[in-house]
MARGU-430039 format. One record per atom (N, C-alpha, C): x, y, z; residue in one letter. Coordinates in steps of 0.1 Angstrom, whole numbers, padded with zeros to 4 digits, always signed. Atoms other than C-alpha are relative to their C-alpha. Layout:
N
XYZA;...
***
This chain:
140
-0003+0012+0007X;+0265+0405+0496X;-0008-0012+0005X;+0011+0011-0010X;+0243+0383+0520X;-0011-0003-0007X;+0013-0001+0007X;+0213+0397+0507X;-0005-0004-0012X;+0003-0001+0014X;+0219+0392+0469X;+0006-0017+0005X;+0000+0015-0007X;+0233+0352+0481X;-0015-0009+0000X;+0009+0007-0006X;+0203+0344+0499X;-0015+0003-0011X;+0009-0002+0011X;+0179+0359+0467X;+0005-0006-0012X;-0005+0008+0013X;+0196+0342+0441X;-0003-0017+0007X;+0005+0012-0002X;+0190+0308+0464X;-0013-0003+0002X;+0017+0004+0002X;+0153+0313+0467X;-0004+0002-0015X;+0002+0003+0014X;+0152+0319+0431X;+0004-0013-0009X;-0005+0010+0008X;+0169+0287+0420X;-0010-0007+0006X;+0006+0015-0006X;+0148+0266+0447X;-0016+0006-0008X;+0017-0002+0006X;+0110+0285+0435X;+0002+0000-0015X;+0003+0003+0019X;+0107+0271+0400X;+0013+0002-0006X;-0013+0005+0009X;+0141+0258+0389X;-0004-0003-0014X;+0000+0008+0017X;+0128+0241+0361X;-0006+0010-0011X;+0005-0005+0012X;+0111+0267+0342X;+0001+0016+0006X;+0001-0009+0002X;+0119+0300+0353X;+0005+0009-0010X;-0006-0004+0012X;+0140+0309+0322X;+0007+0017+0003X;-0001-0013+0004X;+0144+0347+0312X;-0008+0011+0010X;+0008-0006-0009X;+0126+0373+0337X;-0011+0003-0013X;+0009+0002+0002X;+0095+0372+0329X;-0009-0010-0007X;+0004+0013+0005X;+0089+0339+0313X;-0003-0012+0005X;+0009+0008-0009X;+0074+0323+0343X;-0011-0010-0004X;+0020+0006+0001X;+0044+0296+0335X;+0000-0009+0005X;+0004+0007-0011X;+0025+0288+0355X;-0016+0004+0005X;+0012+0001-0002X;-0013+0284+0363X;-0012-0005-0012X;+0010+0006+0011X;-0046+0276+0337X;+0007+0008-0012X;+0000-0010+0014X;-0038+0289+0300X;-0011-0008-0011X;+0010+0005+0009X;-0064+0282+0270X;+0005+0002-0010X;-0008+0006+0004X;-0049+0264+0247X;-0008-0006-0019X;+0010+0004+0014X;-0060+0260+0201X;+0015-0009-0006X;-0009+0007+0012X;-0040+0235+0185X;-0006+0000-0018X;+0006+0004+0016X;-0042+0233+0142X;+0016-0005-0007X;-0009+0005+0009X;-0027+0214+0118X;-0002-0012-0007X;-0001+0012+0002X;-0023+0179+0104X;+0005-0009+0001X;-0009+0009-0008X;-0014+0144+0117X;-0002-0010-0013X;+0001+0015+0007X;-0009+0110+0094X;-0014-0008+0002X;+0014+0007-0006X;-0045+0091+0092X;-0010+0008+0001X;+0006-0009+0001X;-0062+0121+0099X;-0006+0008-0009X;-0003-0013+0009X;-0055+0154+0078X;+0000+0008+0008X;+0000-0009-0009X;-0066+0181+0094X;-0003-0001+0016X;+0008+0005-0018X;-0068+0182+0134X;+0003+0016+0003X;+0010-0010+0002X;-0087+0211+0146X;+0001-0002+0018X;+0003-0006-0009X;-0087+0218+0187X;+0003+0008+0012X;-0002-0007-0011X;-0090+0232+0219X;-0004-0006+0017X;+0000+0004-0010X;-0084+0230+0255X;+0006+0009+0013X;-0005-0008-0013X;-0071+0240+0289X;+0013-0003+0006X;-0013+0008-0002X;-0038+0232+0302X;+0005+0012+0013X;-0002-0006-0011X;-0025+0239+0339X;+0014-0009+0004X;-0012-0003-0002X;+0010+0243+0344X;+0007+0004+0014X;-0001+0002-0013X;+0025+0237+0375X;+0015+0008+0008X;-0011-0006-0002X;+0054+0261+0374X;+0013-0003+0004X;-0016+0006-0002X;+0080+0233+0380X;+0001-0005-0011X;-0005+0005+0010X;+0083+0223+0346X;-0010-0015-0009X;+0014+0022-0002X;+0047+0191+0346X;-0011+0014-0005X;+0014-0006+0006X;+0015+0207+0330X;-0010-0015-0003X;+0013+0009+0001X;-0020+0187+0329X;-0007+0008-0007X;+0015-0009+0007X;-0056+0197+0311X;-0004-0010-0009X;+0008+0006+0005X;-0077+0184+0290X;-0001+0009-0015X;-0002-0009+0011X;-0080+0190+0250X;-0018-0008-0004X;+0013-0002+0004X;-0116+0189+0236X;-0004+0008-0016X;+0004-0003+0014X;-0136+0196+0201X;+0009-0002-0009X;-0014+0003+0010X;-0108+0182+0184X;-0005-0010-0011X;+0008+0006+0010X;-0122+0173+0150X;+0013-0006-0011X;-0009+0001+0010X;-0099+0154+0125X;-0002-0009-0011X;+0004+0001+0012X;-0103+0154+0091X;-0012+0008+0003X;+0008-0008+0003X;-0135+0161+0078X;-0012-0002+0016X;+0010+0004-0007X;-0152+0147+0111X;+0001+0007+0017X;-0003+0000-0016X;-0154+0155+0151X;-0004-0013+0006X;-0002+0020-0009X;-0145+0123+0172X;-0010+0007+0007X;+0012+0001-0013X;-0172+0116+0197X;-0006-0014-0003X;+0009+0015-0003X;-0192+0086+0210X;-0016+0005+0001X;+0018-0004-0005X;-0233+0091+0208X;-0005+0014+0005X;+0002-0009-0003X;-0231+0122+0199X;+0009+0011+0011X;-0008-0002-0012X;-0204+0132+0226X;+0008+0006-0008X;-0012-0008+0008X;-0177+0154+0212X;+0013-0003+0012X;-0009+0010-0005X;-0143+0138+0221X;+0012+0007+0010X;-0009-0010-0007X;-0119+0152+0249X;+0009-0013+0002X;-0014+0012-0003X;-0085+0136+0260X;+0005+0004+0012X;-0014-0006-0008X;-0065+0142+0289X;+0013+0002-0006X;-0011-0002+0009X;-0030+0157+0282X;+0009+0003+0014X;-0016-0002-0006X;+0004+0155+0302X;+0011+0005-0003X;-0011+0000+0001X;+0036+0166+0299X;+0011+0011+0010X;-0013-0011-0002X;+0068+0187+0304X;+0005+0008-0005X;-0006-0012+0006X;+0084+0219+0297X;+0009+0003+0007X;-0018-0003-0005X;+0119+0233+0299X;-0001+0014-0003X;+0003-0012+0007X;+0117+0272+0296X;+0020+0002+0000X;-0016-0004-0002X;+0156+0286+0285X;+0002+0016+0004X;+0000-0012-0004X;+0169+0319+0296X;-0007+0012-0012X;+0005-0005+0011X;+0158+0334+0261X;-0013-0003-0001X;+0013-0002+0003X;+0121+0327+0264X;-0005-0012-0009X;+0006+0010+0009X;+0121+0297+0241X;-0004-0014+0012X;+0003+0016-0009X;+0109+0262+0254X;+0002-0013-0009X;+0008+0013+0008X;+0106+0227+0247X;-0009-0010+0008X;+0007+0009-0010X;+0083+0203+0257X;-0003-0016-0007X;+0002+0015+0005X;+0069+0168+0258X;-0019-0002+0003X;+0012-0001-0006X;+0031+0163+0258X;-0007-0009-0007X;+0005+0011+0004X;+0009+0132+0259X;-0016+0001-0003X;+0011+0005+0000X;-0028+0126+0245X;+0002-0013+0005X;+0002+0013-0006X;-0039+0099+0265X;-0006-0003-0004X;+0009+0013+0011X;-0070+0082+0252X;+0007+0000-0011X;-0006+0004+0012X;-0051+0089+0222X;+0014-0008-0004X;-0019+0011-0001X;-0017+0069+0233X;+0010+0004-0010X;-0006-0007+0010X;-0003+0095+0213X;+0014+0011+0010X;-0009-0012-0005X;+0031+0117+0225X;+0008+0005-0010X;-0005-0010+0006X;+0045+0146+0208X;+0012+0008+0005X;-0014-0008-0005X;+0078+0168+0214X;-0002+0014-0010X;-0005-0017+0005X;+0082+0207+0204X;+0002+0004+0008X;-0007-0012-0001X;+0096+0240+0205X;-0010+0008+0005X;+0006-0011+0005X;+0083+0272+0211X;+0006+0013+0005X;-0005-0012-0003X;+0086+0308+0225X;-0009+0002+0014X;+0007+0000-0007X;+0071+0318+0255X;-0001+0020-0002X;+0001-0012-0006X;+0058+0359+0258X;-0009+0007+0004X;+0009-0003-0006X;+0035+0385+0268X;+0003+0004+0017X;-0007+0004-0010X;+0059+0379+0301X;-0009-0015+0008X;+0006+0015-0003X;+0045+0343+0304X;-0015-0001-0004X;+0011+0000+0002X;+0010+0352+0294X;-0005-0007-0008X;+0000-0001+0016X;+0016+0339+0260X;+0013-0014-0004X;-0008+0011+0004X;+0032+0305+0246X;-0006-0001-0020X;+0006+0002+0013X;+0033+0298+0208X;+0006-0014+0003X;-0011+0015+0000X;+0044+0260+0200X;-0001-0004-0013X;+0003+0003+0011X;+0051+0243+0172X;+0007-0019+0005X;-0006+0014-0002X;+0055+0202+0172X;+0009-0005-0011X;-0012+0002+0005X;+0088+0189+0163X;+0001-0014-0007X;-0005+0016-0003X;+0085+0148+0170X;-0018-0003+0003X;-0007+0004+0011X;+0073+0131+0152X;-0001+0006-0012X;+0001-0011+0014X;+0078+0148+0117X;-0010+0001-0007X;+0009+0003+0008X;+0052+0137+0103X;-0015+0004+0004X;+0012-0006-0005X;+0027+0156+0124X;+0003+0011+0004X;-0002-0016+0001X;+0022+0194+0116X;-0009+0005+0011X;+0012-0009-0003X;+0006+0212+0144X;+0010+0005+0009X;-0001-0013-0008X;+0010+0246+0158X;-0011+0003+0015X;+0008-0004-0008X;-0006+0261+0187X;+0001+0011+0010X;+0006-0012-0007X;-0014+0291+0213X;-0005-0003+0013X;+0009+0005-0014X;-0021+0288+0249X;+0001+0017+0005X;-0003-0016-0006X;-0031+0323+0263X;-0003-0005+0016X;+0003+0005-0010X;-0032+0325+0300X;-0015+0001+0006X;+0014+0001-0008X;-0067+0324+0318X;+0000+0010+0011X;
***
């Protein structure tokens, strides 16, 4: 009885916030395609890296992100953003999250699934409605 005690308290304290369902752990680099369409835009088109901190905070950087018919960039420079946020994994494997473009002073909210046993996130953006985009982060 001790034994199963004292492994159920190191499981709550190593990654409370996102260990969900067994095997739905995330946590380290994943490479990451968003597609879809935002307001002002049309189509938005990219990719990036995103590193997940296994308490529930992810960072990375999104890049080649072309929207509409153009790819942003300065002088030739193809446009990258920093990207922040948070994830909540539930015991079922689904998530939600919160995640900011910064140069773009842009933040978003979705769903998604997490599998592969964490290898593997689909997402889809919830908030604001008005901006359709899906995406894929495999792990690295």
């Amino acid at each position: 009885m001790r034994m199963i005690s004292l492994a159920f308290m190191m499981t709550m304290l190593l990654g409370a916030q996102d260990t969900g369902a067994r095997g739905c752990r995330v946590d380290g680099g994943y490479a990451a395609t968003l597609t879809g369409t935002a307001p002002g835009f049309g189509d938005v088109n990219g990719t990036g890296v995103i590193e997940a901190d296994g308490n529930g905070n992810f960072t990375g950087t999104v890049g080649g992100l072309s929207l509409g018919d153009r790819i942003i960039g300065a002088g030739g420079q193809v446009f990258r953003t920093a990207v922040t946020g948070t994830y909540k994994i539930a015991k079922d494997c689904t998530l939600t999250f919160t995640m900011t473009f910064v140069a773009l002073n842009t933040t978003v909210e979705g769903q998604g699934t997490i599998s592969a046993e964490g290898r593997e996130a689909h997402i889809l953006v919830t908030s604001p409605t008005n901006v359709k985009l899906t995406g894929v982060a495999r792990k690295q």
